[in-house]
C-alpha angles and dihedrals in degrees: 000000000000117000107256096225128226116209134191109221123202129196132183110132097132136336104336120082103212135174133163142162111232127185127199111234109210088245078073097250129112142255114203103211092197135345120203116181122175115198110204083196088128086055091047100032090087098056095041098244143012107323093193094208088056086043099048085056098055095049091056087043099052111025104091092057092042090058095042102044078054093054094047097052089039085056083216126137117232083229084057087062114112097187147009108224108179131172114266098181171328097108152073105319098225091053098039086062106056097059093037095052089044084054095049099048089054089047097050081043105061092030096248145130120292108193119189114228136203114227090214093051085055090058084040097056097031105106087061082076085082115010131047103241128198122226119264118054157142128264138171104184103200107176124134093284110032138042118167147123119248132178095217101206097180134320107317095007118110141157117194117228097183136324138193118297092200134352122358144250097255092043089048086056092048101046087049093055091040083048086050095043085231091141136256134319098050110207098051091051101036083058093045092050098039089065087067091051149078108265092192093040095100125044099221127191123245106205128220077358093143096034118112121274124002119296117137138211134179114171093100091061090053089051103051086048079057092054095046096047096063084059090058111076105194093312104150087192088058094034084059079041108061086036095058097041087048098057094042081063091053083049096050095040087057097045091059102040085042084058093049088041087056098048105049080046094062090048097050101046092026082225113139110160144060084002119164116231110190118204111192140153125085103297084054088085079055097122091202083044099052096045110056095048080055090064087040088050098051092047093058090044088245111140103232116226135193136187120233115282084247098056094039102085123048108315143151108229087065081056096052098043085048077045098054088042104052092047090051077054094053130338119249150176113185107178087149103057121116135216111275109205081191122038118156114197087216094051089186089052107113110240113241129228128174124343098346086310093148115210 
């Protein structure tokens, strides 16, 4: 019988210190042992968003306890690990090194596989924490820093749809709250404060919106929500209403692309029925959001699936089961990898700059 493997998962990408033990069950899911996840929200609140200097010096700060509070819930001994997995990029380079060195350094100390993750691939694979997935599928990944379609194949095998041409799904939310002065972080209280607003009150633009494919772009929008808040004055009722108006466009910019996604999906794999579309990142716990790609999902006959609210954002336990998966693909151990800043999961597709100008 094959060996059910233990991994220890690492995450510092950006603001969140994460650790977790994972271990693989033989229906090829996955049984998190333990999940740990320390915002550092009260040390960026102040400046309205990650200052990677302030959130460096956290993870150094916090780390040790995080992995070890996850082994101890996990009650289970470092010398029980089969394996490191730590996030390699993308991400902001001071961060990304703190948690990627301290991984390392276990895994050269008890003798055992590092495996370098990509942060986006943990997104990618993260449903499988609690469902069993086939390949392929669907998957928008909407988080802060990414927004983009991808057919995934297999581990490590991905083909881009469309991406972001400019900012993504999860900065334009932040910008718009910090825009607003609802608070940080942006998503969760753009979402809050557009319940008490008109949805249908602005007009908004959805850029690119009737251009081939399904690229995405959205710093027009933020621009526009710029224009109309120096018109507010102070004015809370316009304030809901510009956030709620603002996120009905998202919802509406990502109806139409997801439609566009779906159906160059069906052409590629010829697979028309009974298809999973994942959708996974942080705006993914977005409720509106959610919503709405359910009933597109049901009307292009995809079955939608969602991580669970607590391995949507930035955590460890989707590092260790990409981890896990990537070392059963091919066994690994990477102690000389570096950070990557930049690290596409489709490494061919072009990378986009400005208005489908392709560099």
């Amino acid at each position: 019988m094959k060996k059910k493997l233990k991994f220890l998962g690492i995450e510092t990408s950006c603001d969140e210190t994460a650790a977790s033990v994972v271990q693989e069950n033989e229906e090829g899911t996955a049984k998190v042992l333990s999940s740990i996840v320390s915002s550092q929200i009260k040390e960026h609140e102040k400046f309205g968003g990650v200052v990677p200097e302030v959130a460096a010096r956290s993870h150094v700060e916090n780390i040790d306890f995080i992995i070890n509070k996850a082994l101890k819930e996990s009650e289970v001994s470092i010398s029980e690990i089969d394996g490191v997995a730590a996030t390699a990029g993308p991400g902001l380079i001071v961060c990304l090194t703190v948690g990627l060195n301290i991984g390392k350094t276990i895994a050269s100390f008890l003798k055992k596989p590092f495996v370098a993750v990509n942060h986006l691939e943990g997104h990618a694979l993260s449903p499988g924490l609690e469902n069993k997935i086939d390949f392929p599928y669907l998957l928008l990944l909407i988080s802060g820093g990414h927004s983009q379609y991808l057919i995934v194949k297999n581990v490590d095998e991905y083909k881009q749809l469309g991406t972001t041409i400019d900012d993504a799904v999860g900065e334009a939310f932040d910008k718009t709250s910090k825009m607003l002065d609802l608070g940080y972080p942006g998503g969760p209280n753009v979402e809050k404060f557009a319940k008490k607003g008109d949805k249908k009150f602005y007009k908004l633009p959805q850029p690119i919106i009737n251009k081939a494919g399904c690229n995405l772009s959205f710093a027009g929008l933020k621009t526009a929500v710029l224009r109309e808040t120096k018109n507010i004055n102070g004015n809370d009722k316009l304030r809901y209403n510009l956030a709620a108006s603002f996120q009905e466009t998202i919802i509406k910019i990502l109806e139409k692309k997801t439609l566009v996604a779906m159906d160059q999906f069906k052409k590629i794999t010829n697979l028309e029925k009974g298809v999973k579309f994942v959708i996974a990142g942080g705006v993914a716990a977005n409720q509106s959001i959610r919503k709405n790609l359910i009933e597109v999902s049901k009307k292009m006959n995809f079955t939608p699936v969602f991580p669970d609210q607590k391995f949507c954002g930035d955590n460890a336990a989707m590092i260790a089961w990409a981890g896990i998966q990537r070392f059963n693909k091919k066994p690994v151990n990477d102690l000389n990898v570096q950070a990557r800043s930049r690290w596409p999961l489709d490494e061919t597709a072009p990378f986009m700059k400005g208005p489908g100008l392709k560099l």
